[in-house]
Biopython code that builds the backbone (N, CA, C, O; Angstrom):
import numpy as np
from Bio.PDB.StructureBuilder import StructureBuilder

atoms = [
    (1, "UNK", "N", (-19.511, 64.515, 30.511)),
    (1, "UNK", "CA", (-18.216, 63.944, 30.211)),
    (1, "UNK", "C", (-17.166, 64.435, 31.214)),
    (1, "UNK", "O", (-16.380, 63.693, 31.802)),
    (2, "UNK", "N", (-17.235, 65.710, 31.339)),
    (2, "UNK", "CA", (-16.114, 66.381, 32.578)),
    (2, "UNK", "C", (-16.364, 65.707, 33.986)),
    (2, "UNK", "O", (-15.463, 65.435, 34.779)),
    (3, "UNK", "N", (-17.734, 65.471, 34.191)),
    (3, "UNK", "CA", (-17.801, 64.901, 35.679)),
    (3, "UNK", "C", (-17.185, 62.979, 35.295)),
    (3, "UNK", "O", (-16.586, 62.290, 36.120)),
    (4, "UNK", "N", (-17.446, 62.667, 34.315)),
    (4, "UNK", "CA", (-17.069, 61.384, 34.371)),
    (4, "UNK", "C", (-15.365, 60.869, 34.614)),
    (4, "UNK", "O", (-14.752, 59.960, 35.174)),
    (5, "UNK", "N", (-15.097, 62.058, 33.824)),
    (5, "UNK", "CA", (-12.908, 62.713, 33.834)),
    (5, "UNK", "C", (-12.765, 62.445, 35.376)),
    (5, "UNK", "O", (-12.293, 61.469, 35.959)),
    (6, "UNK", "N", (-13.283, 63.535, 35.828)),
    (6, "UNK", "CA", (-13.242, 63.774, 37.378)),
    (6, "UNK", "C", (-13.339, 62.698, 38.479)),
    (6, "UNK", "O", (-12.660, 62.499, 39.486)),
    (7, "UNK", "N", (-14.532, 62.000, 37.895)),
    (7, "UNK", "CA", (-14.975, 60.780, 38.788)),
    (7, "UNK", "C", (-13.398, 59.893, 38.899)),
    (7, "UNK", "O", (-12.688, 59.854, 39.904)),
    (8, "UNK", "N", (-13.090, 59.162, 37.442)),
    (8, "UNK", "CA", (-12.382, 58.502, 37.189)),
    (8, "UNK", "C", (-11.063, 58.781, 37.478)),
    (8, "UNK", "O", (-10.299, 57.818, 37.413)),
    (9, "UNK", "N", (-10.587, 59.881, 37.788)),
    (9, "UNK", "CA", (-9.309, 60.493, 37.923)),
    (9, "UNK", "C", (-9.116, 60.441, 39.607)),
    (9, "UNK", "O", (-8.092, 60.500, 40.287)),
    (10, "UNK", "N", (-10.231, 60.334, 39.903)),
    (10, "UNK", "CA", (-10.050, 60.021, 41.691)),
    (10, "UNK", "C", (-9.787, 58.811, 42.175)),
    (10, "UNK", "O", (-9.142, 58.691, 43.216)),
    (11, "UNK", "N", (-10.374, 57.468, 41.300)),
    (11, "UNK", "CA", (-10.119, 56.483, 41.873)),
    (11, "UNK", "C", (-8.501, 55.472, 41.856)),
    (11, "UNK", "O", (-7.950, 54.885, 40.925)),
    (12, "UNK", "N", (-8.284, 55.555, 42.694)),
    (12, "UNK", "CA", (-7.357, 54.759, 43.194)),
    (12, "UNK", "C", (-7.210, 53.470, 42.429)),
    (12, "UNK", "O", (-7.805, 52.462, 42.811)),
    (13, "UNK", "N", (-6.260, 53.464, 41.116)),
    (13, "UNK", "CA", (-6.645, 52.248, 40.349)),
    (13, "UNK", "C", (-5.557, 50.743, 41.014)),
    (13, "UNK", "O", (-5.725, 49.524, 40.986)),
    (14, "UNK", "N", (-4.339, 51.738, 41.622)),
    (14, "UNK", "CA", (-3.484, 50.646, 41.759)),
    (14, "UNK", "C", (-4.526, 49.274, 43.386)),
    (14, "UNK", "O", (-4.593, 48.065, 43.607)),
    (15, "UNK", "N", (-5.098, 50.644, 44.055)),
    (15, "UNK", "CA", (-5.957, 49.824, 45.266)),
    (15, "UNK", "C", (-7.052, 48.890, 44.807)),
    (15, "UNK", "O", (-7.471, 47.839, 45.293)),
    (16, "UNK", "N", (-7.426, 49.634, 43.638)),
    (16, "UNK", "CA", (-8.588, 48.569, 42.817)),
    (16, "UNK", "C", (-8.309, 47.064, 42.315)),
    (16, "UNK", "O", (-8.764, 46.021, 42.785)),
    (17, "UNK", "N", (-7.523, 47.227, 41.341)),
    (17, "UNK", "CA", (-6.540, 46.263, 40.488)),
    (17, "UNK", "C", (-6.128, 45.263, 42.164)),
    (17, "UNK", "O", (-6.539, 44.119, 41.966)),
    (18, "UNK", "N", (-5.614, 45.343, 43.344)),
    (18, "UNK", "CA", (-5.523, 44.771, 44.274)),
    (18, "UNK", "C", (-6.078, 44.047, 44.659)),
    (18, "UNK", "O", (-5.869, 42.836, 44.743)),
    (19, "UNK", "N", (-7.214, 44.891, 45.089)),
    (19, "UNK", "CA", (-8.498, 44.330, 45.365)),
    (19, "UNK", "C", (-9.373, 43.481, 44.892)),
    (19, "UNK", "O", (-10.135, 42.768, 45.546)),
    (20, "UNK", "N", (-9.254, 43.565, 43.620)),
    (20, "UNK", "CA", (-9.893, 42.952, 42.622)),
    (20, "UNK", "C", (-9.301, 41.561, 42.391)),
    (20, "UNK", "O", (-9.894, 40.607, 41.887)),
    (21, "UNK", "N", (-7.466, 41.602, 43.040)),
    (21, "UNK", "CA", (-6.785, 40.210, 42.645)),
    (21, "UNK", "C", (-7.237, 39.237, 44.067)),
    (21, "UNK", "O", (-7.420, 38.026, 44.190)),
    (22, "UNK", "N", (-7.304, 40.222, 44.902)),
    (22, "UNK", "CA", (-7.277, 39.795, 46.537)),
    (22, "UNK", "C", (-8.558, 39.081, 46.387)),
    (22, "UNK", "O", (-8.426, 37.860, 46.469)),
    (23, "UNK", "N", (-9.956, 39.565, 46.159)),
    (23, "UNK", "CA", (-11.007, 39.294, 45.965)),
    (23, "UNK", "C", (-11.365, 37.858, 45.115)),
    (23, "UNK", "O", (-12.092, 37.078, 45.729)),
    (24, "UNK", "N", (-10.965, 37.487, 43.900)),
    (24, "UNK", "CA", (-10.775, 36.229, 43.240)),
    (24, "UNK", "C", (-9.873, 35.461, 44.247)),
    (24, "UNK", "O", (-10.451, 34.570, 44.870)),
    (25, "UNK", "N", (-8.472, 35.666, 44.530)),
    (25, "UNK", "CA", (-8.210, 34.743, 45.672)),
    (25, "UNK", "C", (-9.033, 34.228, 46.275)),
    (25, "UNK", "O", (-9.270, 33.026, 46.153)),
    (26, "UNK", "N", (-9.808, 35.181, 47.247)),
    (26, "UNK", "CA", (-10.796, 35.155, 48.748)),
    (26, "UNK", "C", (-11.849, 33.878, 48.407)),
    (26, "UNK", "O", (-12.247, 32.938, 49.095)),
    (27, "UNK", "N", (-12.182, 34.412, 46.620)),
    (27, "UNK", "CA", (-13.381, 33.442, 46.163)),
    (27, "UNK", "C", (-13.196, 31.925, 46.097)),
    (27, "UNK", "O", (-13.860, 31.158, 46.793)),
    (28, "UNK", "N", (-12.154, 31.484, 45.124)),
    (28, "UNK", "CA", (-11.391, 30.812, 44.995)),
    (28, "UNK", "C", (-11.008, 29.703, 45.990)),
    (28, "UNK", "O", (-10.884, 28.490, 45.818)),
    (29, "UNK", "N", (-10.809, 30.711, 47.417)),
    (29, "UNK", "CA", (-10.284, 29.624, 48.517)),
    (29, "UNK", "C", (-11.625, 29.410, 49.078)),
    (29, "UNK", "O", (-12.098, 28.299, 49.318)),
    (30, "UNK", "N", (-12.012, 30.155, 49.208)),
    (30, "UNK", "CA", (-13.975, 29.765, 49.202)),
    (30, "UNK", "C", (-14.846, 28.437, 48.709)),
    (30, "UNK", "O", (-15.631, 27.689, 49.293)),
    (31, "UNK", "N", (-14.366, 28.502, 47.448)),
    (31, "UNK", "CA", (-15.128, 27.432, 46.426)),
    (31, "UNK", "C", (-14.434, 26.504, 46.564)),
    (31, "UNK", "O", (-15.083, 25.473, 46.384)),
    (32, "UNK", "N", (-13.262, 26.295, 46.832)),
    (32, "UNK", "CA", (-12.074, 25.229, 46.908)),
    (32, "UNK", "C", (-11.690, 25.091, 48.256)),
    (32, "UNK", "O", (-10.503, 24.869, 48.496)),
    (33, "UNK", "N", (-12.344, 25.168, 48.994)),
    (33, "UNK", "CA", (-12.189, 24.661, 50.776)),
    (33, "UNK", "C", (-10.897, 24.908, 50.987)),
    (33, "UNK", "O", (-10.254, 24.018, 51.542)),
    (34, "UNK", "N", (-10.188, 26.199, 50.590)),
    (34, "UNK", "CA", (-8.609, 26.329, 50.836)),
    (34, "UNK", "C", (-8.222, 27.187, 51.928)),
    (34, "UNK", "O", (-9.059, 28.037, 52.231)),
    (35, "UNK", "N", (-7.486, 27.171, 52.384)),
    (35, "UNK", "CA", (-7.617, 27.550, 53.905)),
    (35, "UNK", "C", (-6.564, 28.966, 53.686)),
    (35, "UNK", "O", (-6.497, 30.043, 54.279)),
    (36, "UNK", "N", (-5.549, 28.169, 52.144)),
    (36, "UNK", "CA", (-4.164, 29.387, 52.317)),
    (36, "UNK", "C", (-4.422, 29.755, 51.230)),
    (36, "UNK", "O", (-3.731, 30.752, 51.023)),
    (37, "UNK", "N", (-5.183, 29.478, 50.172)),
    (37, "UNK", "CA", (-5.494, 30.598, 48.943)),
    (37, "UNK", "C", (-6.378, 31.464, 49.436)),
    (37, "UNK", "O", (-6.474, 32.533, 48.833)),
    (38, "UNK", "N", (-7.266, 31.232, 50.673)),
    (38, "UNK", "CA", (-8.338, 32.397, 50.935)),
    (38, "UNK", "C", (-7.692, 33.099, 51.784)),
    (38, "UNK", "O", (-7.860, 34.304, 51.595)),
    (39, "UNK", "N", (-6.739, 32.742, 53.003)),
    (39, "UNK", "CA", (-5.604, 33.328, 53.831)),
    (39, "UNK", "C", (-5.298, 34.632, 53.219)),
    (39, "UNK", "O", (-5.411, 35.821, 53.515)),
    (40, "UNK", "N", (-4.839, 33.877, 52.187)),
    (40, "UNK", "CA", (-3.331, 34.904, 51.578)),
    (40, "UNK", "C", (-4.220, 35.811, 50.905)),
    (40, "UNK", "O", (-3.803, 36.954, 50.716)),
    (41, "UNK", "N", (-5.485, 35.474, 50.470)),
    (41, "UNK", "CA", (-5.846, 36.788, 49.432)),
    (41, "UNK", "C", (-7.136, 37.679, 50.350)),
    (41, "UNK", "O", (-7.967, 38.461, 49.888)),
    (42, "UNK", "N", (-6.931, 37.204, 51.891)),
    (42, "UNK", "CA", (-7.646, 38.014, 52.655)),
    (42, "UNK", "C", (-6.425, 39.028, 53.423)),
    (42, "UNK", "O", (-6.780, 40.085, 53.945)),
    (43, "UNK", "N", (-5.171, 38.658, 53.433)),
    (43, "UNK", "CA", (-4.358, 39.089, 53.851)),
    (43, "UNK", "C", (-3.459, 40.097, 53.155)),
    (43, "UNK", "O", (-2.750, 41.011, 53.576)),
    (44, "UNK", "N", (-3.850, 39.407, 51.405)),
    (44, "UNK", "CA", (-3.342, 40.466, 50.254)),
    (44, "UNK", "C", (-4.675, 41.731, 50.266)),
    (44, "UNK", "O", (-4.256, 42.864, 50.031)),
    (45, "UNK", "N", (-5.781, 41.645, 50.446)),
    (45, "UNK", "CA", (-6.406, 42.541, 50.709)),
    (45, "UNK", "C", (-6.240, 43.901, 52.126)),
    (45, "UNK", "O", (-6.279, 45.131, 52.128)),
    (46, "UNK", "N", (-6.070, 42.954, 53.063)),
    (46, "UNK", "CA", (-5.250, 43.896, 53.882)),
    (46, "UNK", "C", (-4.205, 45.117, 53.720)),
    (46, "UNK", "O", (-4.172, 46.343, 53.819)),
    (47, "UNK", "N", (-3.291, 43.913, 53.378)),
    (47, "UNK", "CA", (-1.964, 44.933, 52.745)),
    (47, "UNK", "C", (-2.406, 45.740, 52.035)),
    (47, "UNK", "O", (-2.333, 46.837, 52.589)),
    (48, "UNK", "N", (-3.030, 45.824, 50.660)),
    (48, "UNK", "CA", (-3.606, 46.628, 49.956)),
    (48, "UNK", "C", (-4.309, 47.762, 50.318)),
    (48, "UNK", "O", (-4.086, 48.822, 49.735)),
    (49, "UNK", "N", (-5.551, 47.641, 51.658)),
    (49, "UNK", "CA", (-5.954, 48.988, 52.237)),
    (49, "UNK", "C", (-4.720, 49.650, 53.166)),
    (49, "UNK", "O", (-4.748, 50.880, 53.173)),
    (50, "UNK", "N", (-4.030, 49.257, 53.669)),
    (50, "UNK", "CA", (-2.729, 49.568, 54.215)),
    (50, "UNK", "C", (-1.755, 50.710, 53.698)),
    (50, "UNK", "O", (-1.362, 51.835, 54.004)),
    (51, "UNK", "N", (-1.634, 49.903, 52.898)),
    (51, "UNK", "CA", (-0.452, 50.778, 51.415)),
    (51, "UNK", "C", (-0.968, 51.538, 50.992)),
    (51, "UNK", "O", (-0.326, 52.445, 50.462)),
    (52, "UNK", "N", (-2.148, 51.565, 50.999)),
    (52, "UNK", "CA", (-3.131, 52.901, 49.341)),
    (52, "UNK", "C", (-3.250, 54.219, 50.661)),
    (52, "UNK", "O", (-3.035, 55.420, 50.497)),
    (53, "UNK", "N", (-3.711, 53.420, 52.118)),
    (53, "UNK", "CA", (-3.800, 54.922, 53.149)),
    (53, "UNK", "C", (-2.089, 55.412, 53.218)),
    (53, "UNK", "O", (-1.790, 56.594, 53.393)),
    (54, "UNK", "N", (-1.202, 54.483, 53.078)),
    (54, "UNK", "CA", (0.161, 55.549, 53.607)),
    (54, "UNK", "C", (0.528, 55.548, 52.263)),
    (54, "UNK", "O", (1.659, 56.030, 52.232)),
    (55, "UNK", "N", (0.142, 55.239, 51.060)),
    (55, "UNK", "CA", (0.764, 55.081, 49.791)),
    (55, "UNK", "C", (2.166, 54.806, 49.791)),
    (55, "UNK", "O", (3.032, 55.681, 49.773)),
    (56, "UNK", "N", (2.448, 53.149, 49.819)),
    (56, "UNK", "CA", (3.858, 52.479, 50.139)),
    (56, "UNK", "C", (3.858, 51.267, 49.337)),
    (56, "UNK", "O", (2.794, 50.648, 49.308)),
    (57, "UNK", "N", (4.561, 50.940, 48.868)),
    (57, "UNK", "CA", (4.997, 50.082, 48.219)),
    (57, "UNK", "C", (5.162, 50.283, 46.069)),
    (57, "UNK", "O", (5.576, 51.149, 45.298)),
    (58, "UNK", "N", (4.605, 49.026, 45.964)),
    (58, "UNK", "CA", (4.993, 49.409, 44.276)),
    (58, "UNK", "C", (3.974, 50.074, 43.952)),
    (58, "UNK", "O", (3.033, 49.970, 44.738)),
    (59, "UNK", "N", (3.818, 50.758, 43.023)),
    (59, "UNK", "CA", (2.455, 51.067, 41.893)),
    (59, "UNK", "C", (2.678, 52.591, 42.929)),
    (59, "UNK", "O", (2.584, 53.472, 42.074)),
    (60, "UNK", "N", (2.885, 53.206, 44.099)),
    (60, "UNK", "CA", (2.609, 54.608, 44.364)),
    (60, "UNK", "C", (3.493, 55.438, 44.532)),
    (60, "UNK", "O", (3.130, 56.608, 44.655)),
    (61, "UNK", "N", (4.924, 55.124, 44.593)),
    (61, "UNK", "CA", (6.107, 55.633, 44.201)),
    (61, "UNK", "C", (7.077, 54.679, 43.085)),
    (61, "UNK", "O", (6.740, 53.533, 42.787)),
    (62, "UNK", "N", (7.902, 55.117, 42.717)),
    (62, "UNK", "CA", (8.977, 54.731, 41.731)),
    (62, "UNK", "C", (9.745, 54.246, 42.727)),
    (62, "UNK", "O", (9.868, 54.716, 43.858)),
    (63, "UNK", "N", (10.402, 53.020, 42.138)),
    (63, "UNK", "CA", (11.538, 51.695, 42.597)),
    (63, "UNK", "C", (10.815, 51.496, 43.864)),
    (63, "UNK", "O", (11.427, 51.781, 44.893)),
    (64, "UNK", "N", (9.372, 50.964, 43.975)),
    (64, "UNK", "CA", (8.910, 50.120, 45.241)),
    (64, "UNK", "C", (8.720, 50.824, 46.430)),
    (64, "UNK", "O", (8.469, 50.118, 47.407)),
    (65, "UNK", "N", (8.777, 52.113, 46.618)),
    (65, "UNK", "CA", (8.899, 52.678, 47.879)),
    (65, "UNK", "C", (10.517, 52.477, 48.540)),
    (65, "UNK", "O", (10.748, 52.494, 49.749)),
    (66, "UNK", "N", (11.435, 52.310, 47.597)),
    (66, "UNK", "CA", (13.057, 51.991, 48.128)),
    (66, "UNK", "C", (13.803, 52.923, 47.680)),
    (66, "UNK", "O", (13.929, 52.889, 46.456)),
    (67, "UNK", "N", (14.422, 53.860, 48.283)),
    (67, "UNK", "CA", (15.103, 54.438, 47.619)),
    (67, "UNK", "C", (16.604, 54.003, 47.976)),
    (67, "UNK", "O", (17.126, 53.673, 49.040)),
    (68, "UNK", "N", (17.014, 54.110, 46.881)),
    (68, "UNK", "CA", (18.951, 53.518, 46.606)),
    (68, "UNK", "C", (19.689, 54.311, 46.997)),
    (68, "UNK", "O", (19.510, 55.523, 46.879)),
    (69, "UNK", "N", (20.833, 53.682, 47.635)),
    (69, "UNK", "CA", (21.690, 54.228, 48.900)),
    (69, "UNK", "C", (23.075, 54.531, 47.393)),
    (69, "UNK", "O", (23.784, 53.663, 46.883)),
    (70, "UNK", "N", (23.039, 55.792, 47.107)),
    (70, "UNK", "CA", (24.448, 55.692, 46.089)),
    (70, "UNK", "C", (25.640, 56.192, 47.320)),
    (70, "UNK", "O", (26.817, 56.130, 46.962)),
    (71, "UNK", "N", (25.388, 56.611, 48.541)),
    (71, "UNK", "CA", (26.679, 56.447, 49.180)),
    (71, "UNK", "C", (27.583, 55.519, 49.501)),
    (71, "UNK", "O", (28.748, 55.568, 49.897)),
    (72, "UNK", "N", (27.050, 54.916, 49.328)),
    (72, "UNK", "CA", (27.936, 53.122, 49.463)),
    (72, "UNK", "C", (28.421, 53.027, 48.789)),
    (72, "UNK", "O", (29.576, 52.674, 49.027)),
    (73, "UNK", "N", (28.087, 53.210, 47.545)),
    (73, "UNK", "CA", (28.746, 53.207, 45.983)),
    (73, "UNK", "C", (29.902, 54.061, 46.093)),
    (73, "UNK", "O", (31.065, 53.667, 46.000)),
    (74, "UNK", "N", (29.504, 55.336, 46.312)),
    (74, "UNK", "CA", (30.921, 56.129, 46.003)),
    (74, "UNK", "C", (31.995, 56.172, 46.714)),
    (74, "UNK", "O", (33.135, 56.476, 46.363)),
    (75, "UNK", "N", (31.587, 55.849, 47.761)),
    (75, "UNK", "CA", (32.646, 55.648, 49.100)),
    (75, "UNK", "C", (33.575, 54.492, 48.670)),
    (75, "UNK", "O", (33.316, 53.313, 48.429)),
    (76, "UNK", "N", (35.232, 55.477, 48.636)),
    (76, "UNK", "CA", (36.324, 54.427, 48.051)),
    (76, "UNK", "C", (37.145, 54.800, 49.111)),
    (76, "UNK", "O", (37.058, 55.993, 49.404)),
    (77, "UNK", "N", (38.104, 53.968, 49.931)),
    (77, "UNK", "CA", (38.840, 54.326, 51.028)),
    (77, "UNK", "C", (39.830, 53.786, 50.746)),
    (77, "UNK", "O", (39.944, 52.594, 50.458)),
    (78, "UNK", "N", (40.985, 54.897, 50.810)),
    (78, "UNK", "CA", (42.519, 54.154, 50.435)),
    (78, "UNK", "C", (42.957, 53.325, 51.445)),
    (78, "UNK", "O", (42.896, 53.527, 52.658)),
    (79, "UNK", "N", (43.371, 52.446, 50.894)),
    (79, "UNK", "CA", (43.883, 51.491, 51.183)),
    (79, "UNK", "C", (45.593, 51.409, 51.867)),
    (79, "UNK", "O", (46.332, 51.425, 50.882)),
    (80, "UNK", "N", (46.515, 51.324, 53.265)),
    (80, "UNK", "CA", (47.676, 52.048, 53.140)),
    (80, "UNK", "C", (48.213, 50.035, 53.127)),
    (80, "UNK", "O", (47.679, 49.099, 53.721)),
    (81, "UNK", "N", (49.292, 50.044, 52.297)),
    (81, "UNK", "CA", (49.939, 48.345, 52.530)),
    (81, "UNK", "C", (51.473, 48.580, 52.127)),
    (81, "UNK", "O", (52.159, 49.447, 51.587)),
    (82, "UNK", "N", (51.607, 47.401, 52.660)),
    (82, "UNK", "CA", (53.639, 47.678, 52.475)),
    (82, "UNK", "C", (53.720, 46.475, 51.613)),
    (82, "UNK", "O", (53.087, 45.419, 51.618)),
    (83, "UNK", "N", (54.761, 46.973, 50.807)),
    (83, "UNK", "CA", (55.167, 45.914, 49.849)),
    (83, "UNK", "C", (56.339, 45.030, 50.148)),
    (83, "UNK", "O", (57.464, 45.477, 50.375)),
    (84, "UNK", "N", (55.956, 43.451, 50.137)),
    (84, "UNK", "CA", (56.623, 42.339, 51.288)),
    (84, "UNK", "C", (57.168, 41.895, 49.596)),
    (84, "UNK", "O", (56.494, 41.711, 48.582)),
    (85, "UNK", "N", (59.185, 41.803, 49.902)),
    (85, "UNK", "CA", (59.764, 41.406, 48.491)),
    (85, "UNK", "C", (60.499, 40.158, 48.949)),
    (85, "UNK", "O", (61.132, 39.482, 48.138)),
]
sb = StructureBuilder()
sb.init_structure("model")
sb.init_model(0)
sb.init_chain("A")
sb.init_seg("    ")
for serial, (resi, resn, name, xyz) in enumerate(atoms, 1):
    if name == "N":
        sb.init_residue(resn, " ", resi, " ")
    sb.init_atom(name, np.array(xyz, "f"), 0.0, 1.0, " ", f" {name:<3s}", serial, name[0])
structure = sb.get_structure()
């Protein structure tokens, strides 16, 4: 049971789950003479070994691999104006 923990705790589920979508694509455009459903899910497979080696995008950090700029936010700059009566 401990080696099975172990096994399972190594694999890379978000690269799997990918793969696994990329793969039905691949088939799909296969069986259906499709040129851009097999494209795209040979190309979504790509991306997928890509991302899992630098771990980038969604599923391997929090908010997408983006992190939010709050300096923009706080940055308020007075404003100097003359008042026209």
């Amino acid at each position: 049971m401990y080696i099975m923990r172990k096994l399972l705790g190594k694999i890379d589920w978000v690269l799997m789950f990918r793969l696994m979508m990329s793969g039905a694509m691949v088939i799909v455009g296969i069986q259906t003479k499709d040129m851009v459903a097999g494209g795209f899910g040979a190309l979504f497979a790509l991306f997928s070994l890509v991302s899992a080696k630098y771990k980038v995008g969604c599923g391997y950090q929090s908010g997408c691999g983006v992190t939010p700029r709050y300096r923009s936010i706080q940055k308020t700059e007075e404003v100097e104006f003359t008042e026209i009566k």
